[in-house]
ZAMARGU-4260 file (C-alpha; in steps of 0.2 Angstrom, whole numbers, plus 5000, padded with zeros to 4 digits):
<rodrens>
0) 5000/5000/5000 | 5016/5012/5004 | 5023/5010/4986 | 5006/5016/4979 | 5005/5031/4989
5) 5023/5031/4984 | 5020/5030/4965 | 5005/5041/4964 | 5015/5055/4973 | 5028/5054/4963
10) 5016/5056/4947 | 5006/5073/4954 | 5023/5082/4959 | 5029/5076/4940 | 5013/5084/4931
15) 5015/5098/4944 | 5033/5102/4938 | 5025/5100/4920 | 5012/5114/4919 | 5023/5124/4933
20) 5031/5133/4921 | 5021/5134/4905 | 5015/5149/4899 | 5003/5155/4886 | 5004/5173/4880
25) 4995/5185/4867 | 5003/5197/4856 | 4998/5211/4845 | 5009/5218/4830 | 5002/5232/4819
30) 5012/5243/4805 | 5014/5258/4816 | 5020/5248/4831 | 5003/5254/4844 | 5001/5240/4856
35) 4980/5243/4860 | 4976/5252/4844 | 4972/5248/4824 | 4967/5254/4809 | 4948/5251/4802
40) 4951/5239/4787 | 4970/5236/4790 | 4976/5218/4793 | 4984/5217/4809 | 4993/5201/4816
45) 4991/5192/4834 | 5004/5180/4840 | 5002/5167/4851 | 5015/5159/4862 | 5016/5143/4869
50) 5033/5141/4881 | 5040/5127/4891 | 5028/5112/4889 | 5032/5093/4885 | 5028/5084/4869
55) 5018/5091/4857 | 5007/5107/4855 | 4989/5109/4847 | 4985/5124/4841 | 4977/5135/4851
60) 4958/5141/4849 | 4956/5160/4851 | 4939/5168/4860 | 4934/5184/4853 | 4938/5181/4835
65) 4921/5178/4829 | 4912/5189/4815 | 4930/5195/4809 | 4940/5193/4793 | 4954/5179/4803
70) 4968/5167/4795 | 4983/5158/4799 | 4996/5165/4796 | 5012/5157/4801 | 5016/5144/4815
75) 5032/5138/4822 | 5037/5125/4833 | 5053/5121/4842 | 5060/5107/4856 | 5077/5109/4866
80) 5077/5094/4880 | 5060/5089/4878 | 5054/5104/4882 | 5044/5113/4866 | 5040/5131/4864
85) 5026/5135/4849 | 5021/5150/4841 | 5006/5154/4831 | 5002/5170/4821 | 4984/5177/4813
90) 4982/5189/4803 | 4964/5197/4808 | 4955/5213/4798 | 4940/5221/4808 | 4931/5230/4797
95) 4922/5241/4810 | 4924/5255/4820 | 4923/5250/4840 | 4933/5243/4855 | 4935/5225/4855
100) 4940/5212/4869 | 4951/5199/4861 | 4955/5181/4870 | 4960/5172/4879 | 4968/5159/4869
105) 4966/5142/4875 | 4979/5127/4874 | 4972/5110/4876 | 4987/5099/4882 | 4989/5081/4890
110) 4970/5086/4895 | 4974/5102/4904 | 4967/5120/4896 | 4982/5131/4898 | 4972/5148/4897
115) 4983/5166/4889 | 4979/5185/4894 | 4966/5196/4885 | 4969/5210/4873 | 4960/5226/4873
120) 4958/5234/4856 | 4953/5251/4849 | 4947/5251/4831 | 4951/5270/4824 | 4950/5278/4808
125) 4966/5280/4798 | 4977/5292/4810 | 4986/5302/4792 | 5003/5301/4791 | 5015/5299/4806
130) 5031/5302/4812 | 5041/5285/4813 | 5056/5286/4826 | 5072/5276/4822 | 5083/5265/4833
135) 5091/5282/4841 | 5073/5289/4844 | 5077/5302/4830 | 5061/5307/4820 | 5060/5306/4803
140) 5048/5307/4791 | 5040/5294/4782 | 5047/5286/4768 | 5033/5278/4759 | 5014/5276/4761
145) 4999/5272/4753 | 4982/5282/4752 | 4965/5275/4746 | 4953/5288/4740 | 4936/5288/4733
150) 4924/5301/4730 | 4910/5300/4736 | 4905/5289/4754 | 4886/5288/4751 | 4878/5282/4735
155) 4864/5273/4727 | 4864/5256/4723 | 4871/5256/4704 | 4880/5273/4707 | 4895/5274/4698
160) 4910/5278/4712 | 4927/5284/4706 | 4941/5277/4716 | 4960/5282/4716 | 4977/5271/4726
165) 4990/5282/4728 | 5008/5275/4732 | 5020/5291/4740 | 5038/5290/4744 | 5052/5303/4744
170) 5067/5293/4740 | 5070/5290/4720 | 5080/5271/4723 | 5063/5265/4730 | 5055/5249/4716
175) 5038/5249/4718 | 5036/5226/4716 | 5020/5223/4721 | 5002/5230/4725 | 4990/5219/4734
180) 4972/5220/4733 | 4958/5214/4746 | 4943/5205/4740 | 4929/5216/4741 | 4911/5207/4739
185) 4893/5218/4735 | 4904/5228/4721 | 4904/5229/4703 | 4922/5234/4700 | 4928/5240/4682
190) 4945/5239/4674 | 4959/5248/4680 | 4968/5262/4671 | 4985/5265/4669 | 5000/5270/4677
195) 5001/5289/4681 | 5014/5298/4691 | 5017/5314/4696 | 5023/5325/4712 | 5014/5331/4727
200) 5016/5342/4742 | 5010/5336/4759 | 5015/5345/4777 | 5028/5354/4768 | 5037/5340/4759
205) 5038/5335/4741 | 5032/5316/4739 | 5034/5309/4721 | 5017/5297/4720 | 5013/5281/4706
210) 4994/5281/4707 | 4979/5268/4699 | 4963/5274/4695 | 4946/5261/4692 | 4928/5264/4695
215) 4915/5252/4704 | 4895/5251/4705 | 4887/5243/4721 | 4876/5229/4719 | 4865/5229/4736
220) 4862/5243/4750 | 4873/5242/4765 | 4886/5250/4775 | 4902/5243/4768 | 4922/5245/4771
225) 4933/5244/4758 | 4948/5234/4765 | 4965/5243/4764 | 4977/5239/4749 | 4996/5235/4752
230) 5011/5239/4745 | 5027/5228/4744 | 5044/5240/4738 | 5062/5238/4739 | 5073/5250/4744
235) 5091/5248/4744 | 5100/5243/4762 | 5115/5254/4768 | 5129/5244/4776 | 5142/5253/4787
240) 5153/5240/4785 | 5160/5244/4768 | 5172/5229/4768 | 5160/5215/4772 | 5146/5226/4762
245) 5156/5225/4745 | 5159/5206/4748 | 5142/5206/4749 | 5136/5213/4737 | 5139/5197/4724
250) 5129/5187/4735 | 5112/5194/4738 | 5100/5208/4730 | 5107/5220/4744 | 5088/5227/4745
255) 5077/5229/4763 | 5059/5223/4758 | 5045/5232/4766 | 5025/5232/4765 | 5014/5248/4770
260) 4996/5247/4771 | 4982/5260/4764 | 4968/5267/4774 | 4952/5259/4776 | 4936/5269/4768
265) 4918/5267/4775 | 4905/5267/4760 | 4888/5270/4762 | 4874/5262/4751 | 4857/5266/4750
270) 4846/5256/4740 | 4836/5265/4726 | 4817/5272/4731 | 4801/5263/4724 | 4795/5264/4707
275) 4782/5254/4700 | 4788/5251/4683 | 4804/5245/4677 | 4822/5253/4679 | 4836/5250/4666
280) 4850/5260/4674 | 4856/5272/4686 | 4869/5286/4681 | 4866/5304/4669 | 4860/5300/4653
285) 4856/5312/4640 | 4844/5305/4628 | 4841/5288/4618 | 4837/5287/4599 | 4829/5276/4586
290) 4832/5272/4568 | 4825/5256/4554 | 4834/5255/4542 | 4827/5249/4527 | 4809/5258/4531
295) 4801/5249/4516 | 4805/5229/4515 | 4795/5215/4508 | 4785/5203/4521 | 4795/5191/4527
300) 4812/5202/4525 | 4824/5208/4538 | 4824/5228/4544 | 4839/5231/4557 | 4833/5245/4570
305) 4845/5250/4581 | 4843/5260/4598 | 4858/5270/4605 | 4859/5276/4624 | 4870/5290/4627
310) 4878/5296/4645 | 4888/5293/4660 | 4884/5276/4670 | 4887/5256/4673 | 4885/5254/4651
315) 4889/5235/4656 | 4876/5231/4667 | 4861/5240/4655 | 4853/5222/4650 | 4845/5222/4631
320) 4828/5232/4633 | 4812/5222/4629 | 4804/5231/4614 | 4787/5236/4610 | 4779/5232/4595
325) 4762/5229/4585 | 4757/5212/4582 | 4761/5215/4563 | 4779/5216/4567 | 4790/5203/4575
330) 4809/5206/4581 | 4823/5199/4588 | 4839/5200/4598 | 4855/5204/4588 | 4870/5213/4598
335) 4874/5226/4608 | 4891/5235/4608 | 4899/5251/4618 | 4906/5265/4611 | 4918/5275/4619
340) 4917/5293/4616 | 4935/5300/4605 | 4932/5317/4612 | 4931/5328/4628 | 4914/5333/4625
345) 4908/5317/4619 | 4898/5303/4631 | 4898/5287/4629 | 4886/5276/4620 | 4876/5259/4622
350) 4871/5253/4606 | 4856/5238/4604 | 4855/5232/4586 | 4838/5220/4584 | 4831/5211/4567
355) 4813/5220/4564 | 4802/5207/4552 | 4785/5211/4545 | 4771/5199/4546 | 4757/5208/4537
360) 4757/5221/4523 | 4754/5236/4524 | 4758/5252/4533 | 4764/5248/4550 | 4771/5259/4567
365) 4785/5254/4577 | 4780/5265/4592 | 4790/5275/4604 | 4802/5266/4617 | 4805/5269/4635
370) 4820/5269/4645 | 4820/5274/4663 | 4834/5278/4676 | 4838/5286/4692 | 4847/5302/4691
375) 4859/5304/4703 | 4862/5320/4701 | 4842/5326/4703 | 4838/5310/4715 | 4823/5307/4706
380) 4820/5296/4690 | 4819/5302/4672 | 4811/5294/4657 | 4819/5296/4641 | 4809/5290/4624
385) 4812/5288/4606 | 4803/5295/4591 | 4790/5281/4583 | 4797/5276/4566 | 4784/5273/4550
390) 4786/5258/4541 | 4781/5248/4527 | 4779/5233/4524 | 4775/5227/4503 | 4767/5209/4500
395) 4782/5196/4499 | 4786/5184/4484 | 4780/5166/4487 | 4791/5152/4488 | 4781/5137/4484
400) 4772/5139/4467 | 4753/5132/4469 | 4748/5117/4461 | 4736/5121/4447 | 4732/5101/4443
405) 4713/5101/4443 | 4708/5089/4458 | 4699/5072/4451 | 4684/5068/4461 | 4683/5049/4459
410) 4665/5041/4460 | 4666/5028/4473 | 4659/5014/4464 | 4661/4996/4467 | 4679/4988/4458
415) 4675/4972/4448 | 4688/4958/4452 | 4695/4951/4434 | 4700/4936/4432 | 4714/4942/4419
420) 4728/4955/4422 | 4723/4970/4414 | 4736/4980/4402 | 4749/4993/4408 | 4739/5009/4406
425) 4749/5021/4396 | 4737/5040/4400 | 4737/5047/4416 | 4748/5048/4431 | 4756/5033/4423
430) 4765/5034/4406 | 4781/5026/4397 | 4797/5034/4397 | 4810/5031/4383 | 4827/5027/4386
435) 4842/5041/4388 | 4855/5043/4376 | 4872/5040/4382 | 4884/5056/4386 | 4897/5057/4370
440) 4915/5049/4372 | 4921/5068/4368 | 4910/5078/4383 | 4915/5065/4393 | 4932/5068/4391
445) 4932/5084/4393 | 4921/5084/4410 | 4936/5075/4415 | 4950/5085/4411 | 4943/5101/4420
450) 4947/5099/4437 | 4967/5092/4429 | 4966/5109/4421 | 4961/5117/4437 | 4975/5109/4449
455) 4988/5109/4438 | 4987/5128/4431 | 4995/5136/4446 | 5009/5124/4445 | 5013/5126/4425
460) 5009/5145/4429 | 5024/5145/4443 | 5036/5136/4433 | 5032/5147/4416 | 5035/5162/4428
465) 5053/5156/4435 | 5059/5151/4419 | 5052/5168/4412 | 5062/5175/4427 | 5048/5183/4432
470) 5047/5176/4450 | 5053/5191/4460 | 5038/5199/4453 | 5026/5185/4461 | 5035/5185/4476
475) 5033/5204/4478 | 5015/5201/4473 | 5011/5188/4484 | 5019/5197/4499 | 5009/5213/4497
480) 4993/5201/4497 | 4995/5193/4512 | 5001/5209/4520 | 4986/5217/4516 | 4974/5202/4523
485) 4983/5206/4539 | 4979/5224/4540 | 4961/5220/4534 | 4959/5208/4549 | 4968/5222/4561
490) 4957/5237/4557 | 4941/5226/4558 | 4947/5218/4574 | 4956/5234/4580 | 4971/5225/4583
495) 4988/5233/4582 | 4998/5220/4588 | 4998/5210/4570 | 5007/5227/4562 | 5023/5226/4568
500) 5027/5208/4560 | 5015/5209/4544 | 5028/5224/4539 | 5044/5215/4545 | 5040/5200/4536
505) 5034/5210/4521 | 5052/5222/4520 | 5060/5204/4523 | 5052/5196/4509 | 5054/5209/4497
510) 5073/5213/4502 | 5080/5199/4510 | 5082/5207/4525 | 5074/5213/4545 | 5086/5226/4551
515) 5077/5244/4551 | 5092/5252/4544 | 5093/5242/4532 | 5072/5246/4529 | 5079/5267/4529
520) 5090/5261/4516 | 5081/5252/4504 | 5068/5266/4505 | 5082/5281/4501 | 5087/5270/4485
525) 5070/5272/4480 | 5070/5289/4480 | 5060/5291/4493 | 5064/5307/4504 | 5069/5313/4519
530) 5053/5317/4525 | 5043/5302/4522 | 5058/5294/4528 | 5057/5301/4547 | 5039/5297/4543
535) 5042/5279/4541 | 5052/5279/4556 | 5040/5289/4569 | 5026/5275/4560 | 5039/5261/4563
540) 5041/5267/4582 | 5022/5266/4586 | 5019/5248/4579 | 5035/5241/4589 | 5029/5249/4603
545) 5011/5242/4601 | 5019/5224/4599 | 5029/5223/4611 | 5022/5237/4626 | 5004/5240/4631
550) 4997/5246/4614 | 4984/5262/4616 | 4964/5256/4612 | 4961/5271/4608 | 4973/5277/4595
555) 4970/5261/4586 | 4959/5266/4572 | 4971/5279/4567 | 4988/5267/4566 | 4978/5255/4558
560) 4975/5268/4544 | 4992/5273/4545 | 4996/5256/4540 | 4985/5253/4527 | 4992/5270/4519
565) 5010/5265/4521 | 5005/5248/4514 | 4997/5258/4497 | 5015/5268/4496 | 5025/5255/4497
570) 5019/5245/4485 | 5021/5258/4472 | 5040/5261/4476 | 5046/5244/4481
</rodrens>
């Protein structure tokens, strides 16, 4: 009985010294290095660390968490003499202002709950830009940041919002790598432009700033954050010991890597007011306008009526609009297009394009259409309608000829049975047919030798050609065809990319060579001048820039031309 006592003793003082030392704390780390504040929208991490415990660690479950946007981010685990030490890290996003109690963590091990401390946290709006202090409590300004910016904070359901990131920094040897963008639900958000720079002043100091611009439309009503964007950027590391800095500097990138974080902006969306009939769009729209084209077609036949909508909204979201029209008249859906405006004072436009067929003759109306929408600038809806459009529709040609064969009304009398076979009656439906000639040896013959004659022609023209010595002239020929199939298919697909090569292989093709001086060349030997020449050259630029950079959409039309131009000149020279 001693030696139990003895051995169950000798087990409680064991766990005792187990769980005597092991600890479970929490850890906040934000950007700015604030210990009981964060930033609305801005990601912040929490640590958890486990110390001093035997065997292996669980994760731990963290109270408090619930109803945020929370993910792993990290975990390590080590073990020096049995004993382990574990560290997990979150990365949690609370999308509303407020203070928050966070914890404890819990740590289920060998059947004990080892329990952490508890973190007070005030959510704030963004606090602008602050002063960073340095290792020896110097201050300095910062050195990069990131703003978010939109507009407008309340809007409709539908609205269109304009939206703007804005990356600062001071020091020129700062490369921009990476900008990270969160998911964002209960928006429709729209392409992003491109790339603009430019220099600002804030508190006195010059910022140089790389900014983004792209527009979004919400879908349903609600108040909504727009989680903060980040920034990853390298900036070049300074190393006071030159020695060991220059050896160094063959071995690694030499760069610090760092992250900043946007501001967090609070949106607003109320949902549109009642109205009983239907909405197609929400925005400022000017007017909407109708044309059939051809106004007089044949019954059965095909008009085109097209209905364009011009002004400033989501042109993407207008569905295809459900047309009125008399039962004479029967339509169908064809395709819709947008069309961007070329010109400051233009709008853009929404163009429906439907297939109009009339069913009856005569004089018919396609009457006036209606297209409704909430103007945000007046808060109030607008009706815009179209003109009604006269048509007329002449009778059609039929395409079954009628059967004039008088219909035979047979007397139903009794049928005798014969004993013979009757003879072949040779009136009527029934009658004899006499037998067909045979084709002549001669027509067949020559029925025969058309398709040889139609293969081998090209081939006996080729070699006619060479031996004439006339094949430079075909190449040339045949180069300038397929070179001007490729532009065709560019300006009708407003492509630009196809320029740069359909000219290089036509230049190669028609002077056995690629090299642009060698194109500058051959052009001053054929008398071309000087002018036309830096011409070329400025045309040349633009189509290698558009195959091989970000080509502009909307000069497209014009260097498609150009092409087709230069194409026509160079085929009268070379």
């Amino acid at each position: 009985m001693g030696k139990i006592v003895g051995k169950f003793f000798i087990c409680f003082v064991s766990c005792v010294v187990i769980f005597l030392d092991a600890r479970v704390a929490m850890e906040i780390r934000t950007e700015g290095g604030a210990q009981n504040q964060v930033i609305v929208g801005q990601p912040f991490t929490i640590d958890v660390i486990v110390d001093d415990v035997y065997g292996s660690i669980q994760a731990p479950t963290i109270k408090g968490l619930q109803g945020f946007v929370t993910r792993l981010a990290g975990s390590y685990v080590s073990s020096i003499n049995g004993k382990s030490t574990a560290r997990y890290s979150y990365q949690v996003r609370i999308d509303t202002l407020g203070s928050y109690l966070l914890g404890p963590a819990v740590v289920t091990h060998q059947q004990q709950e080892l329990v952490s401390n508890q973190l007070q946290i005030a959510v704030v709006k963004d606090l602008g830009i602050a002063a960073q202090k340095n290792k020896s409590n110097a201050e300095t300004q910062t050195k990069a940041f990131l703003r978010l910016m939109v507009d407008t904070e309340t809007v409709v359901v539908g609205q269109k919002m304009s939206c703007m990131l804005r990356f600062y920094y001071q020091d020129s040897s700062i490369s921009l790598t990476n900008i990270g963008v969160p998911e964002l639900s209960g928006f429709a958000i729209k392409e992003t432009s491109k790339l603009e720079t430019g220099v600002a002043e804030i508190d006195g100091s010059q910022y140089r700033y790389a900014q983004w611009r792209w527009d979004m439309y919400p879908t349903k009503p609600g108040e909504f954050i727009i989680p903060a964007y980040n920034a990853d950027y390298e900036i070049p590391s300074k190393d006071n010991n030159h020695l060991l800095g220059g050896f160094l500097f063959f071995m690694n990138n030499r760069v610090d890597r760092k992250r900043v974080y946007s501001n967090a902006a609070t949106v607003k969306v109320l949902p549109l007011p009642h109205f009983d009939g239907e909405v197609h769009a929400v925005g400022s729209f000017e007017y909407i306008s109708a044309a059939i084209k051809p106004g007089m077609a044949k019954e059965g036949e095909g008009m085109v009526l097209t209905l364009e909508i011009e002004g400033v909204g989501n042109l993407q979201a207008i569905a295809t609009p459900k047309l009125k029209m008399p039962k004479a008249l029967k339509y169908y859906d064809s395709n819709s297009a947008i069309i961007l405006s070329t010109h400051a004072d233009e709008l853009p436009k929404k163009r429906f394009e439907f297939i109009v067929q009339g069913m009856q003759c005569g004089e018919c109306e396609v009457p006036e259409q209606l297209f409704t929408y909430f103007d945000v600038e007046r808060n109030a809806y607008v009706t815009l309608r179209t003109s009604p459009l006269a048509v007329s529709i002449m009778p059609g040609v039929t395409s079954a000829k009628k059967d004039t064969t008088p219909v035979v009304h047979v007397a139903k009398t009794p049928v005798a049975i014969e004993d013979d076979i009757a003879d072949i009656n040779m009136v009527g439906q029934w009658y004899p047919v006499a037998q067909r000639q045979p084709l002549p040896w001669w027509l067949f013959e020559l029925l025969f030798l058309i398709p040889c004659f139609y293969i081998g022609y090209p081939i006996v023209l080729e070699k006619f050609i060479v031996l004439s010595g006339s094949s430079a002239r075909l190449v040339r020929r045949r180069a300038f065809k397929q070179a001007r199939k490729k532009i065709m298919y560019c300006i009708e697909n407003n492509d630009t990319r196809m320029l740069h090569s359909t000219f290089m292989q036509l230049l190669q093709q028609c002077s056995q060579t690629s090299e642009i001086c060698s194109i500058a060349t051959m052009l001053r030997v054929r008398n071309m001048s000087d002018e036309h020449i830096n011409q070329w050259n400025g045309f040349f630029e633009r189509i290698t820039h558009a195959a091989y950079a970000q080509s502009d959409n909307k000069n497209a039309d014009e260097l498609c031309r150009m092409a087709k131009q230069w194409l026509e000149r160079l085929e009268k020279i070379i």
